[in-house]
N, C-alpha and C positions, 0 to 999 in steps of 0.2 A: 504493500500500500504506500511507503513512505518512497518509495520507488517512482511513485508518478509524478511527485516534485520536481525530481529533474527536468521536465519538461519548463519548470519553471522558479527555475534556480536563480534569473535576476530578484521575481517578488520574493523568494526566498531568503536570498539574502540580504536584501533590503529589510526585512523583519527580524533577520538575525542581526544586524550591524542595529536596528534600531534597539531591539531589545537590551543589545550591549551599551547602547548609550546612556538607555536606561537605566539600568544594572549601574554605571558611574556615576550619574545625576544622583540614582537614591543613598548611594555609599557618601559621598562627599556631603551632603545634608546635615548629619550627626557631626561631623567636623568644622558644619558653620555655627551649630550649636557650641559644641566646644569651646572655638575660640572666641566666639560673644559671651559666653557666660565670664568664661576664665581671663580672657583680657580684655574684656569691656565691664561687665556688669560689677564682677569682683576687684577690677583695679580702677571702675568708677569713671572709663574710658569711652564718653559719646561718642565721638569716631569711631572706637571699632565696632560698639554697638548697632550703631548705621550701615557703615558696609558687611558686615553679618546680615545686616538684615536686607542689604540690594542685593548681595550675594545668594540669601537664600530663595529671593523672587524669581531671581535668573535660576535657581535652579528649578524653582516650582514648572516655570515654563515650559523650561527644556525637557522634565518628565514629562506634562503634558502633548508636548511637541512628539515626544519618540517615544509616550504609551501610544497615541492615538496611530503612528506612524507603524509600531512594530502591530498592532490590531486591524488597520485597513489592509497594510499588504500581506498578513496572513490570509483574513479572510477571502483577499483579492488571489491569493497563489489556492488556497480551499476550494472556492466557486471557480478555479480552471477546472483542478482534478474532478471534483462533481463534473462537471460536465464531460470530462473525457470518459470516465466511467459508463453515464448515461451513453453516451453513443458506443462504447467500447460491445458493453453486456447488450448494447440494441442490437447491433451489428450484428453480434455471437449468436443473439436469438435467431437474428435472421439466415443465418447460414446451418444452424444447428437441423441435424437431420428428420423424418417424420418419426424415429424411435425416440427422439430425445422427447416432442412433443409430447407424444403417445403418454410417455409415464409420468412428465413433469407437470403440477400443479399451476394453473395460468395465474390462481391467484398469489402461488408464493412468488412466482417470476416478478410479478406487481410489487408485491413488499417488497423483493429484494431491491428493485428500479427506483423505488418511492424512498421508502422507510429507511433501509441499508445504508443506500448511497448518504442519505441524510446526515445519517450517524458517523459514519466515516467523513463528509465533508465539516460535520462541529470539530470532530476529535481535531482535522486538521487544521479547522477557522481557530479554535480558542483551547482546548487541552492541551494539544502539541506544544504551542507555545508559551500555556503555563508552565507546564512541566521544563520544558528547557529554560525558560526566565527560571525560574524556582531553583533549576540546577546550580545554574551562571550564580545566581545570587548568593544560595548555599556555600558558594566556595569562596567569593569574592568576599562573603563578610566574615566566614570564619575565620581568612587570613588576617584582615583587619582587626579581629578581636582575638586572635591569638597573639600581635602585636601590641594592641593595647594594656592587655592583662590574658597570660596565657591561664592563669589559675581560675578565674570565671571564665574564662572561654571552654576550658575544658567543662566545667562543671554544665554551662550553656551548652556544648554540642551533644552533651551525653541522651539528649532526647531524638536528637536525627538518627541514629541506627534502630534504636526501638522504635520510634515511629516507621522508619522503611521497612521493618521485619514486619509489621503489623500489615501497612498496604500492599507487602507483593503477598503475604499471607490470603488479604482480601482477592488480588485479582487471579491466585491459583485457583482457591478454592472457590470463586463464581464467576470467571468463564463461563461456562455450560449454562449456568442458571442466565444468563441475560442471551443465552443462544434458544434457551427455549420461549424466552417470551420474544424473540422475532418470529421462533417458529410460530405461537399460537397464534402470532398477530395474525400471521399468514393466513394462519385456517381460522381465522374470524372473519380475513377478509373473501375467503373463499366461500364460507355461509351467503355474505353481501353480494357476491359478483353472482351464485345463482338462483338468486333471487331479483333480480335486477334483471335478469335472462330470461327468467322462468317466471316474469310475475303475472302474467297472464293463467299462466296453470297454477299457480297457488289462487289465484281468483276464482277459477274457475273453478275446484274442489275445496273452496272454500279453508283452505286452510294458512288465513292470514294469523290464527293464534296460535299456532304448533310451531310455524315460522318463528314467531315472534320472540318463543320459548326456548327453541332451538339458538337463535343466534343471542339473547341472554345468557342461557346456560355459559355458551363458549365465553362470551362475555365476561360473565362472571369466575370462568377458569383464567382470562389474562390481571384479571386484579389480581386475584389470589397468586399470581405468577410473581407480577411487579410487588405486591405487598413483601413477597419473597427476596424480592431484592432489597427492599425497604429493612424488612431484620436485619439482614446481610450489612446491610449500612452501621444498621444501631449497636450491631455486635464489634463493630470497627472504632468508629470516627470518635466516639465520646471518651474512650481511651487516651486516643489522640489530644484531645482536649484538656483531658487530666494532666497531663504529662507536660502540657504545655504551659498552665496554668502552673502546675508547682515548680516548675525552673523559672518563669518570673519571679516567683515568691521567695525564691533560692535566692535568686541575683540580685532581689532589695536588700537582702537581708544582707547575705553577706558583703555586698561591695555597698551599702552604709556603714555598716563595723570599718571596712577599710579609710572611708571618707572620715570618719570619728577620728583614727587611728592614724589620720594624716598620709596614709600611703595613694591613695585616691581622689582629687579631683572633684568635686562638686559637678565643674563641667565634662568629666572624662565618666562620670554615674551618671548624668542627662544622655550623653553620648551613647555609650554604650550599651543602656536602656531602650531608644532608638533602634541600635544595629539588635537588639533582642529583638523587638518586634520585625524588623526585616529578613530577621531567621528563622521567626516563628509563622509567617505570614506566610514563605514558601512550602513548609510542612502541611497546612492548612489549604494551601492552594491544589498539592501533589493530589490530598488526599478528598479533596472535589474532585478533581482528574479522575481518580482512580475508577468509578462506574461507568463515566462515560470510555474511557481508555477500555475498559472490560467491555461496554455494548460496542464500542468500535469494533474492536478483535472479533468478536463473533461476527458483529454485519461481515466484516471485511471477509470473514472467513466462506460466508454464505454467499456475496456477491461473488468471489472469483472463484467459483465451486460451478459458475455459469460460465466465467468470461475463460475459464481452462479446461472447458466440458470439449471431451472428444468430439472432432465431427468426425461422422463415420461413413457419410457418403461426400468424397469428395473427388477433384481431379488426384487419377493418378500422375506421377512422374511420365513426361514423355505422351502426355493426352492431345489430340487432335480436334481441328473444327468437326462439326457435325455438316458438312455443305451439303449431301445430294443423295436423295434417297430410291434407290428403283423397285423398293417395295415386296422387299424380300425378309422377312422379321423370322426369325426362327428361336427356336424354346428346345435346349437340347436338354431333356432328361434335368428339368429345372423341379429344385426341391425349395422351399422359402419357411420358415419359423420365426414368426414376431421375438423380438427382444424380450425377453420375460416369459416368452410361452415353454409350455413344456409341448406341446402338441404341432406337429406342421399344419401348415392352412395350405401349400403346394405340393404333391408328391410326386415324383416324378414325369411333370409334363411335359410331352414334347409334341412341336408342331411346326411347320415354316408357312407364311402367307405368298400368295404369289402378287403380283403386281395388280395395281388398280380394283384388287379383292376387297368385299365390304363383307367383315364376319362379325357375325352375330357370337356373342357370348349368353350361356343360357343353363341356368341353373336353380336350386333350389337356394333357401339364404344360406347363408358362410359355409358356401359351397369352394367359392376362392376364386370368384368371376372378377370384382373391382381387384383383387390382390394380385390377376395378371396385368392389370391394366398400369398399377402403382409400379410394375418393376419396370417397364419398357421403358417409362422416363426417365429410371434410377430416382427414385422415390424410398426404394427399398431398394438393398440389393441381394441377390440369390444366396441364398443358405449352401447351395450345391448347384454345379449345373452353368449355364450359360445363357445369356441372352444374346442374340447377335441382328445386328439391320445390316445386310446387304454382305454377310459373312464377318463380318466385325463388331468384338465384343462390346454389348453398349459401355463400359467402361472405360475403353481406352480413347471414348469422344471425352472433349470439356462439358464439363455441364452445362453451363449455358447458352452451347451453343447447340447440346443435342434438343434441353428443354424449350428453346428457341424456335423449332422448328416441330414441335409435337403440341398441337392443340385437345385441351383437356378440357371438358366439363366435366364437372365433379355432382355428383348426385346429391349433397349439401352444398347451396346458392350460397355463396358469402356477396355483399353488396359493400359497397365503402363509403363514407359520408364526402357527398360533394352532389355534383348532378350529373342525372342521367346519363350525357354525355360524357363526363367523364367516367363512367363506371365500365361502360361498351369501348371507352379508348385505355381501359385500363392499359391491356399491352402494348399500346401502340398511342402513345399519345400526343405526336405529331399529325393524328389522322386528321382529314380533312371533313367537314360536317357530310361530305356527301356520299363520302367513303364508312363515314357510322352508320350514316338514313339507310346504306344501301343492307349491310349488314343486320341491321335492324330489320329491314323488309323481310330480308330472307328468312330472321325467325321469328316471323309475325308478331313481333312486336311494338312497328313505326307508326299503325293508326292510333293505338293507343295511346302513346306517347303524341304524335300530334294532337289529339283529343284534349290534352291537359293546357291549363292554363299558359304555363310557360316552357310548354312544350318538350326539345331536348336540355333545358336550361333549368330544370324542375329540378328541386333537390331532394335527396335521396335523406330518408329518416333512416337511426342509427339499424342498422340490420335491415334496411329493406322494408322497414313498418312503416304502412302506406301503402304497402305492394302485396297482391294476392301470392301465391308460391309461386302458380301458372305466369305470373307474369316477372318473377324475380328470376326462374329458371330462363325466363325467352330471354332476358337481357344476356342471364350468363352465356347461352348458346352465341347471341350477335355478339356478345366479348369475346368470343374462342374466333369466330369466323372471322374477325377483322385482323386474325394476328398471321404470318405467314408461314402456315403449319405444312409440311410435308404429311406428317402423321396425322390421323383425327384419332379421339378415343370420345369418343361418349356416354359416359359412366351412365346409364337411367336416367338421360335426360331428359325426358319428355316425360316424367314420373305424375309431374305434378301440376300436367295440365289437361283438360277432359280427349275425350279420343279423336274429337274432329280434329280442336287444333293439332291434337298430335300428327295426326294424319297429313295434317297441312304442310306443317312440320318438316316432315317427314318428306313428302313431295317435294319440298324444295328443294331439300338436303340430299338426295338421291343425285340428280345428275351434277351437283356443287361438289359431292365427297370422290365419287368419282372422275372428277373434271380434277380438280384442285390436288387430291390427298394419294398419296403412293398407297396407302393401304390407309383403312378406317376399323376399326373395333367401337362393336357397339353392343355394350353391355342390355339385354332386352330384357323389356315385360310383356309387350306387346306381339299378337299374333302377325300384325302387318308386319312389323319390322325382320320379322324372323325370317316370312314368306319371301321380301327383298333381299336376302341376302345372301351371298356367292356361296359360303357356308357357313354351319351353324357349328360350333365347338360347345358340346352338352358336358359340363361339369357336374360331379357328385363328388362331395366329403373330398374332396384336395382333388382329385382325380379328373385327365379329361377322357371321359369313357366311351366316348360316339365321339363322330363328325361327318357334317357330310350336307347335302339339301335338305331343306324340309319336306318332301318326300320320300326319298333316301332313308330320313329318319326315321319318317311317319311308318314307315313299312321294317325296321331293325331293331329300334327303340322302346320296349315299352315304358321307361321313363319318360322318355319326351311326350310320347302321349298322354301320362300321367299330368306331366305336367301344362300341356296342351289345353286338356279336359278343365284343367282347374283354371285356366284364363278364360278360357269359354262361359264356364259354370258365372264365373263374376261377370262376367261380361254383360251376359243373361242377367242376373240379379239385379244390376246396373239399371 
């Protein structure tokens, strides 16, 4: 963490040279004392009394000058790293693969962005720099009071090692404890985020007070957390306090006996009195430090738990463009297991498309139809086995330039806040309005959109609210067709709108997929789409167990017709 400073080592050390200054201004203070008491006040001396006293203004300032100074450019070198962090762990999100998603909680990824970064930007705005002011200080004035009287000096310093055993005692033993209240933060704000998604279905089955219950409860576990750190304090800091309190009470006592005794100064006991409190004031500062120093470590430790997360689909060494496809996709003896699973979702499937072929994919659910579809773009990559376009493993294309050129609707519409237009130019967003309209027409969604008030200018509510399914799906389809796909893949796109428009659909897409796309995969529900297609690849339980026409099928298959029957049966009921 302290690592990211480099980036900005001028404000850095502008905060350390001012701290130092300050560190000199508050040492020399108790010496303007000194010399006003003992050779003005006591030898009855108006002059030195007076420049004692200009002397001490000049220095009042100069602390002001280089506290304010060592406090803006820390904070100013703090809110950099904040910020490089936030884009560092944004980035990371965005490159991290679909297994990393799969298991990671979106709401702790949010605490860590939010909350985390926070915490490590105060440690570095104002802890950090306690802690080293406190150190500098600590040394600078023991020197000076071991020269003025090393026998109260020593008697003074004997509370800085007891107090430092006490606070690293503190930040061993509750580490952990301030790691789990980011964690619970996380899963309080994970209650928040789906309910906020889902508040429509908590409406809808009425269960606005089980919610309610539910995110108190957790609620109620992060007091009970932080109260936790609260003891953790109580059992520290008041120690602290003891300890500091009876070394003053030590240093009246005994260096009055010395001043009675003539061996000490009236002004060198004012003095030194002073440099007490400037000894005791860093102990007392460290040990503020000390929780916030502890919730840093932990954030720190939980944000780069993200920003050093393996990516696991990435360019290999030695990767190529993806430029030219002639529509040759083959699946050799390809086996696949989610991260976490004990179970395969692909077992040994194999198959090659031939050029300008439209295959239908067709199965029962988590049969492993959309999990052919995720690996062709390297989305996943093969447990066993190979994928290859045009005899070449899709691995050793770049990513971006193989995902570049394979258009994907994905059977969940995501929509993104801005307008219509830009949602359908997501990939392509130099498109021109008449290059969207046209895109739009082909998946019948441009009269509609003309229909509205401000046409393709209308802005899009968060997720798409304001939008039927049927019509958040037509935009995703005219967002796939505007981009310059070689590949089509159409995960059940046409799931979620009634069967004419499908049909419609459907008609347009036909001579576009095979004009446009070297090979298409179209994951079906539908009987039309099956009947269109060059062939149909019938999956069961991982397995691809037929292939061939819907004919073909219709007469070798009795699955297919199983599952035939049962599109029909809805259809009817329909």
């Amino acid at each position: 963490m302290l690592n990211n400073l480099g980036a900005y080592r001028w404000l850095s050390l502008g905060a350390l040279l001012s701290l130092l200054l300050l560190t000199a201004a508050n040492a020399i203070t108790p010496q303007l004392f000194r010399w006003g008491i003992d050779q003005g006040i006591t030898q009855k001396d108006l002059r030195v009394v007076l420049y004692s006293a200009g002397a001490m203004v000049i220095a009042a300032i100069a602390r002001g000058v280089f506290n304010f100074g060592q406090s803006f450019l820390a904070e100013a070198a703090s809110q950099g790293v904040a910020y490089d962090l936030r884009n560092r762990i944004f980035s990371k999100i965005q490159n991290l693969s679909f297994s990393y998603h799969d298991q990671a909680q979106t709401s702790q990824l949010l605490t860590r962005v939010t909350s985390d970064i926070e915490q490590i930007r105060t440690f570095l705005g104002t802890s950090l720099i306690q802690v080293i002011s406190s150190i500098v200080t600590l040394v600078s004035i023991a020197v000076i009071l071991l020269l003025m009287n090393w026998q109260l000096a020593l008697i003074t310093l004997t509370v800085v090692p007891m107090a430092g055993w006490l606070l690293t005692r503190f930040l061993v033993q509750n580490s952990e404890l301030f790691r789990q209240v980011q964690e619970q933060l996380g899963d309080l704000n994970a209650i928040l985020q789906e309910n906020l998604v889902g508040v429509r279905v908590v409406k809808a089955f009425v269960r606005e007070p089980v919610e309610t219950q539910r995110y108190t409860r957790m609620n109620t576990e992060l007091v009970h957390a932080n109260m936790k750190t609260i003891r953790a304090i109580r059992n520290t800091f008041p120690i602290i306090f003891l300890l500091t309190n009876l070394v003053t009470l030590v240093v009246f006592g005994y260096g009055g006996a010395q001043v009675i005794g003539n061996r000490f100064s009236i002004g060198e006991l004012v003095a030194f009195n002073s440099y007490l409190l400037f000894i005791l004031q860093p102990i007392l500062l460290i040990g503020f430090a000390a929780p916030a120093i502890a919730q840093a470590g932990a954030s720190a430790q939980r944000v780069y738990e993200v920003v050093n997360a393996k990516i696991e689909i990435r360019d290999r060494p030695g990767a190529v463009p993806f430029e030219t496809c002639g529509g040759r996709i083959t699946f050799e003896n390809v086996s696949f297991r989610y991260p976490g699973s004990t179970r395969e979702t692909l077992k040994a499937v194999s198959f090659e498309t031939k050029p300008k072929e439209l295959i239908a994919v067709l199965g029962m659910t988590g049969s492993g139809k959309s999990t052919i579809m995720n690996l062709i773009p390297r989305f996943y990559d093969v447990t066993a086995g190979a994928v290859r376009i045009d005899g070449r493993d899709v691995r050793d294309f770049t990513l971006a330039s193989l995902r570049s050129h394979i258009g994907v609707v994905f059977q969940e519409t995501t929509l993104f806040s801005g307008t219509l237009r830009e949602n359908i130019a997501y990939a392509k967003p130099d498109a021109t309005l008449e290059q969207v309209m046209e895109a739009a027409t082909m998946a019948h969604i441009h009269d509609f959109i003309m229909g509205l008030p401000e046409g393709y200018n209308t802005l899009v509510g968060e997720r798409g609210v304001g939008l039927s399914g049927g019509q958040k799906q037509r935009i995703a389809i005219a967002r796939t067709l505007l981009t310059d796909y070689s590949i089509l893949i159409l995960d059940d796109s046409t799931s979620a709108v009634d069967a004419q428009t499908a049909a419609q659909i459907q008609a347009s897409l036909d001579d576009l997929m095979r004009r446009r796309a070297c090979v298409t995969f179209v994951v079906a529900q539908r009987i039309s789409t099956v009947r269109n297609a060059d062939r149909i690849f019938l999956m069961d339980k991982g397995r691809l167990v037929a292939q061939g026409t819907h004919e073909e099928l219709m007469q070798t298959s009795p699955l297919y017709g199983v599952i035939l029957e049962s599109q029909v049966k809805q259809g009817v009921a329909a």
